[in-house]
LUMMI-274136 format. One record per residue (C-alpha): residue number from 1; z, x, y. Coordinates in Angstrom, 1 decimal. Last residue first. Layout:
// LUMMI-274136
NUM/Z/X/Y
...
// end
This chain:
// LUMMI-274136
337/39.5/13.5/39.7
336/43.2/13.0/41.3
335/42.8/9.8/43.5
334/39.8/7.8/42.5
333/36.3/8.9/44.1
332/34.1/5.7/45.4
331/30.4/6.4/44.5
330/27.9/6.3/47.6
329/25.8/3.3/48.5
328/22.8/1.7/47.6
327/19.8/3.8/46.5
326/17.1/2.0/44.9
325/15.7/3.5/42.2
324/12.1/4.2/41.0
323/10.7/4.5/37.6
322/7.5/6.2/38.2
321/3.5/4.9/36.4
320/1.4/7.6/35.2
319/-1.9/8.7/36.4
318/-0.3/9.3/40.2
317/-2.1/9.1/43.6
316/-1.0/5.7/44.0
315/2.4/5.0/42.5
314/2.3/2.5/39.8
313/6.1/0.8/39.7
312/8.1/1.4/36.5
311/11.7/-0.6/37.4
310/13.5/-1.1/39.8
309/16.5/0.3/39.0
308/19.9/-0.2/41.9
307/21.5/3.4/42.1
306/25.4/4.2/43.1
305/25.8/7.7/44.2
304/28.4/10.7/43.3
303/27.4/10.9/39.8
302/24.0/9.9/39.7
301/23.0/12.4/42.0
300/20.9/14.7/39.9
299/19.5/11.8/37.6
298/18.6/9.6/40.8
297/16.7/12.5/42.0
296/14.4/12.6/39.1
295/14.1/9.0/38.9
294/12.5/8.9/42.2
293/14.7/7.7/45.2
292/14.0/4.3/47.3
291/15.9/3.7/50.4
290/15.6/0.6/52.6
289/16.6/-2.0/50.3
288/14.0/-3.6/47.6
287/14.3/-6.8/49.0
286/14.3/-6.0/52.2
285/11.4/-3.7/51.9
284/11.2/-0.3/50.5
283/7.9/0.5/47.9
282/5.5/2.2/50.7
281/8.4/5.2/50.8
280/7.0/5.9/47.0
279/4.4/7.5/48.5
278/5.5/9.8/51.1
277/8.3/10.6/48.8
276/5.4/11.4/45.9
275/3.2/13.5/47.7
274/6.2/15.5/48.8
273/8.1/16.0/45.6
272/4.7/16.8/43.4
271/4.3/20.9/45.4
270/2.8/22.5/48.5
269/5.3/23.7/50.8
268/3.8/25.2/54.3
267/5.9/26.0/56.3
266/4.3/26.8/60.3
265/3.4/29.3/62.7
264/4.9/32.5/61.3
263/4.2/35.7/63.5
262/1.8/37.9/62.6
261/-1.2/35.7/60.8
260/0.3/32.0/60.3
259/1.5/30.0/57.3
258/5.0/30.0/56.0
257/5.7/29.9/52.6
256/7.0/27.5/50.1
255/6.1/26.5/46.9
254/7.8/23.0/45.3
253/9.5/22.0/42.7
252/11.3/18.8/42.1
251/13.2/16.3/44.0
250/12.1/12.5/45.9
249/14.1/11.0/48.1
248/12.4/7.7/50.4
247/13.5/6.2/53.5
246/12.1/3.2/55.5
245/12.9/2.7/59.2
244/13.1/-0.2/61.2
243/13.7/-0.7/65.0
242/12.7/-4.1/66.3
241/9.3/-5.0/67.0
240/9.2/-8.3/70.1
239/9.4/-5.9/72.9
238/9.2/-1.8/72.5
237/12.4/-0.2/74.5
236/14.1/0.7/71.4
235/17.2/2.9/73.3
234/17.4/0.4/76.3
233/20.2/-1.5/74.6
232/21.9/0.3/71.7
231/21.4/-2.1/68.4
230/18.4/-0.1/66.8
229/20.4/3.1/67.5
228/23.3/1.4/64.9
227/20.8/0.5/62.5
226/19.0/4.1/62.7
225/22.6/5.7/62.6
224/23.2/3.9/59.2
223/19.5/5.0/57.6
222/20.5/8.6/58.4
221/23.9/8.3/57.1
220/22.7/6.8/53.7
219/19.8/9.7/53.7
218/22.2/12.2/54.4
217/24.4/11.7/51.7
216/21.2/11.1/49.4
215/20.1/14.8/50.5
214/23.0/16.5/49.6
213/23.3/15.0/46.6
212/20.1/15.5/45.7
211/20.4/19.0/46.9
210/23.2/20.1/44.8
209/26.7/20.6/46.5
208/29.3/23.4/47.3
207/26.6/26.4/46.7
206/23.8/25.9/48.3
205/20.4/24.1/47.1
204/17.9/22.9/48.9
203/17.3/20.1/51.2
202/14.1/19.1/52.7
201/12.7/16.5/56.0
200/10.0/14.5/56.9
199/10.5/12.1/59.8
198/7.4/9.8/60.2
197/5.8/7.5/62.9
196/3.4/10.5/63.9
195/4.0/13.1/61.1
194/7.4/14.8/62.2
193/7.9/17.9/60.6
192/9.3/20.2/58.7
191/13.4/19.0/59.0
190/15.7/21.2/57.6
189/18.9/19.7/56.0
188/22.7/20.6/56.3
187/23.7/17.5/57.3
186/24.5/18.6/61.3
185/20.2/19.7/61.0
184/19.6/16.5/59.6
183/21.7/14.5/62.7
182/19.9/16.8/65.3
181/16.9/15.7/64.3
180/17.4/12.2/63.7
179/18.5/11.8/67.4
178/15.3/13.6/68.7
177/13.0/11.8/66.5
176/14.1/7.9/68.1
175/14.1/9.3/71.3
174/10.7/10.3/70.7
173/9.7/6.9/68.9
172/11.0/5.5/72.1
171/9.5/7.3/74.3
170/6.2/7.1/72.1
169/6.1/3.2/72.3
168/7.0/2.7/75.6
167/4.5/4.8/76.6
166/1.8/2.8/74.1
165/2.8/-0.8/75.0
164/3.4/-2.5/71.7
163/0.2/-4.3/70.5
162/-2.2/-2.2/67.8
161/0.6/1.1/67.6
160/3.2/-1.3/66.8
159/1.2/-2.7/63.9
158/0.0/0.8/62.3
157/4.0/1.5/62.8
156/5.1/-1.6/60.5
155/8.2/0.2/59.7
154/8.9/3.4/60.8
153/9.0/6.0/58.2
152/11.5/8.7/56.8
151/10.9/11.4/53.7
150/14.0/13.3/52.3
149/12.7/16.1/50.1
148/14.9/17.7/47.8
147/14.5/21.2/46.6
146/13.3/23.1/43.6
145/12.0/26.2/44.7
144/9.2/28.5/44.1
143/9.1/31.2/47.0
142/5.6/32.8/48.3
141/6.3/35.9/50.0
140/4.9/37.4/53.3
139/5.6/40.7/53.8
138/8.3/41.3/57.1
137/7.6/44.0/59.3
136/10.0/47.1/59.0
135/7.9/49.2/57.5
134/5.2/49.1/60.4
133/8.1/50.2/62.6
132/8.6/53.9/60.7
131/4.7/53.8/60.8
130/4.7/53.7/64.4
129/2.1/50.9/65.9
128/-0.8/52.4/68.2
127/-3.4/51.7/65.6
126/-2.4/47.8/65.7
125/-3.5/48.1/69.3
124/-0.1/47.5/72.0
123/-0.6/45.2/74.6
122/0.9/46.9/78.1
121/2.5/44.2/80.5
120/2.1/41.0/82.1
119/2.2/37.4/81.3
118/1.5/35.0/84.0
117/3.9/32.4/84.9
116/3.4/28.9/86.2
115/5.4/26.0/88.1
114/3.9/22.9/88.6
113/5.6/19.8/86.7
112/7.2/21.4/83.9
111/6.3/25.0/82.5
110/2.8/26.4/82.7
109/2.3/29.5/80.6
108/-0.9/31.7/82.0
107/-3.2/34.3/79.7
106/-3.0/37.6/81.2
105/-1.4/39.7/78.8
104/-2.3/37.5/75.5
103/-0.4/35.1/73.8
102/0.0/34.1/70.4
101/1.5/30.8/68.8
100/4.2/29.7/67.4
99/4.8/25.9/66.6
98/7.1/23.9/67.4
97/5.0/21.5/69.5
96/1.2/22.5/69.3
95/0.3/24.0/72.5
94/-1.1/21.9/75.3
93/-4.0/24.1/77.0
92/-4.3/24.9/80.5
91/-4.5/28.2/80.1
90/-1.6/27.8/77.7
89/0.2/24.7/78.2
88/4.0/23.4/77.9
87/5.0/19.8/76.2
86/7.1/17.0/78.0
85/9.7/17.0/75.4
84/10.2/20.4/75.0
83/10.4/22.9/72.3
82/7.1/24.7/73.1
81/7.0/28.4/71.1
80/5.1/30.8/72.7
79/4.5/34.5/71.0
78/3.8/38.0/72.4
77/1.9/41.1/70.9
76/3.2/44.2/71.7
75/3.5/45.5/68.3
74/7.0/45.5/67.5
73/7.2/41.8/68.4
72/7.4/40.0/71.2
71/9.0/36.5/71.4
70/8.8/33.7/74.2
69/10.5/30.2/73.8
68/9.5/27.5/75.8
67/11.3/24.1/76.9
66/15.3/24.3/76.4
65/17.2/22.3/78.8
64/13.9/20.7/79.0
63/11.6/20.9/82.2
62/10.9/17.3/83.8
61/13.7/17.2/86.0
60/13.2/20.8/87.5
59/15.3/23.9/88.9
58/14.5/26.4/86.7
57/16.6/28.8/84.4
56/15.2/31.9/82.4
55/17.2/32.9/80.2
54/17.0/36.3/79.1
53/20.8/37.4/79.6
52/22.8/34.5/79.8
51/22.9/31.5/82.8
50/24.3/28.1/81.4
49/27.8/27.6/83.5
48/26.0/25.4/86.2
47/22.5/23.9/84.8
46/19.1/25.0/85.2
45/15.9/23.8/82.8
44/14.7/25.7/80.3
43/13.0/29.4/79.3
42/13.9/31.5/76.5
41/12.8/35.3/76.8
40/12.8/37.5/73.7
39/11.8/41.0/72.5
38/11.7/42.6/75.9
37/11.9/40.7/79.2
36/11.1/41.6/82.7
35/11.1/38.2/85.4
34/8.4/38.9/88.4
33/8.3/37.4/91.7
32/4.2/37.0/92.4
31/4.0/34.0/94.2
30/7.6/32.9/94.7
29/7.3/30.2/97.5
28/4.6/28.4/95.1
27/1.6/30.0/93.2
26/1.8/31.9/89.9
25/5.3/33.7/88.9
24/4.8/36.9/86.9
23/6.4/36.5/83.2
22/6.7/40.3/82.6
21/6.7/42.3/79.3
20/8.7/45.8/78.3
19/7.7/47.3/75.1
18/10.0/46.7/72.3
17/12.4/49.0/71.3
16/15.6/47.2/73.3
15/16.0/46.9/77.0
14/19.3/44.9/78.5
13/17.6/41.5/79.3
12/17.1/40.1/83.3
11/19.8/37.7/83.9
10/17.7/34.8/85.9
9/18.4/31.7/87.5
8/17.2/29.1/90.3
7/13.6/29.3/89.3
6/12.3/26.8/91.8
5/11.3/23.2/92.2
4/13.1/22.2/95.4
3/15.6/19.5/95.4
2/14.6/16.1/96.3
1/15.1/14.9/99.9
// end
């Protein structure tokens, strides 16, 4: 007999200045238990040696380790972040993966298979806000940067979509995302987003490397660890397409700023380095190689990384042709430079 689908953990918070919120349990054995939190409660899926304050654990195969992320701010109003794989709803409603969004007292979060919570407690009116907490909220600021933008694309993804079998498709592309994920985030990069078949990802600067350096390490290691995942049995599961994926680098200046009234909902970065990876990415093929840099990040990492030219190439979108680069492999250092 399977196990029962139940909340199996919870370390109610020590209170903070936020007003105290409830996720009230919907339906099932434990119709109307009731789980207090204050500025934070992370729910996922049980396992021994996991519970901490404001966690809240369930018992359930198809609930993430971490699945939904509630945050409250000074105001009252609350926040849902999905993290999972299988997606949470609002009323009903799939929210947007990793991406905040605001939820009313009353509105209902259902986690996983069946089980649901209601959110309960006092909403605070933007009138009934202290000044002295008012000052602390955080003004929006536009940044100017010049970053690195590392942009990666499964090959011949319009064709897979047309005949490969559409769950195994998205498992596998979701597999795929995961592992790349954590690997940019080990590198030192932040991914944005992933546009359907597409990984896009940034580096910026920090103070042992530049970012085109950084970014062309992890686009060598990121390309490798595709190869290797595209040899794992049962990690591809789509017949007759093999794993692919094309890469592209592109650096310059962007503006940055997240996007969303309260809480930030998204990045935003407008700027030339991200229409031109996404474009330039079109140009990698087995002859070409499966990384293609513009010149500008070529001239960054030059040092460190070995580049194959190929030449002016007419980049749609673009009034002037781009040299573009192939990037091969990374320099060898001798002994005692």
């Amino acid at each position: 007999m399977s196990e029962a689908i139940k909340v199996e953990s919870y370390i109610e918070p020590s209170p903070t200045q936020h007003p105290p919120k409830r996720l009230v349990q919907v339906g099932g054995d434990e119709d109307g238990v009731s789980y207090a939190f204050f500025d934070r409660i992370e729910i996922g899926r049980y396992r021994e040696g996991r519970e901490a304050a404001g966690c809240l654990l369930i018992t359930d195969p198809t609930v993430s380790s971490r699945h939904c992320i509630l945050t409250q701010d000074q105001s009252g109003r609350c926040f849902a972040r999905d993290v999972s794989r299988n997606g949470t709803r609002l009323d009903g409603r799939r929210l947007s993966p990793n991406l905040q969004t605001e939820i009313q007292v009353g509105q209902t979060l259902l986690i996983g298979r069946q089980l649901a919570f209601r959110l309960e407690g006092q909403q605070l009116r933007d009138s009934e806000v202290p000044t002295s907490e008012i000052s602390k909220l955080t003004m929006k600021v536009e940044e100017v940067k010049t970053l690195t933008v590392l942009v990666g694309d499964i090959r011949d993804y319009t064709v897979l979509v047309q005949q490969a079998a559409s769950s195994a498709l998205q498992e596998s592309v979701g597999r795929l995302f995961e592992r790349l994920e954590k690997e940019v985030i080990s590198l030192g990069g932040t991914i944005k987003e992933f546009q359907g078949d597409a990984a896009f990802a940034f580096w910026e600067e920090n103070t042992s490397e530049n970012h085109a350096t950084s970014a062309c390490e992890a686009a060598l290691k990121l390309d490798g660890l595709a190869r290797e995942l595209a040899e794992v049995p049962g990690f591809w599961q789509v017949d007759g397409f093999p794993l692919q994926l094309d890469w592209a680098l592109a650096t310059g200046t962007v503006v940055m700023s997240g996007y969303g009234e309260g809480n930030v909902m998204g990045l935003s970065m407008v700027g030339e380095p991200v229409v031109l990876a996404f474009r330039i990415e079109k140009f990698a093929n087995d002859k070409t190689g499966s990384i293609i840099a513009c010149e500008a990040t070529r001239e960054m990492a030059s040092k460190d990384f070995k580049f194959h030219d190929l030449g002016e190439r007419e980049v749609k979108g673009f009034d002037e042709p781009r040299r573009l680069y192939a990037l091969t492999k990374k320099r060898r250092r001798l002994l005692g430079r």
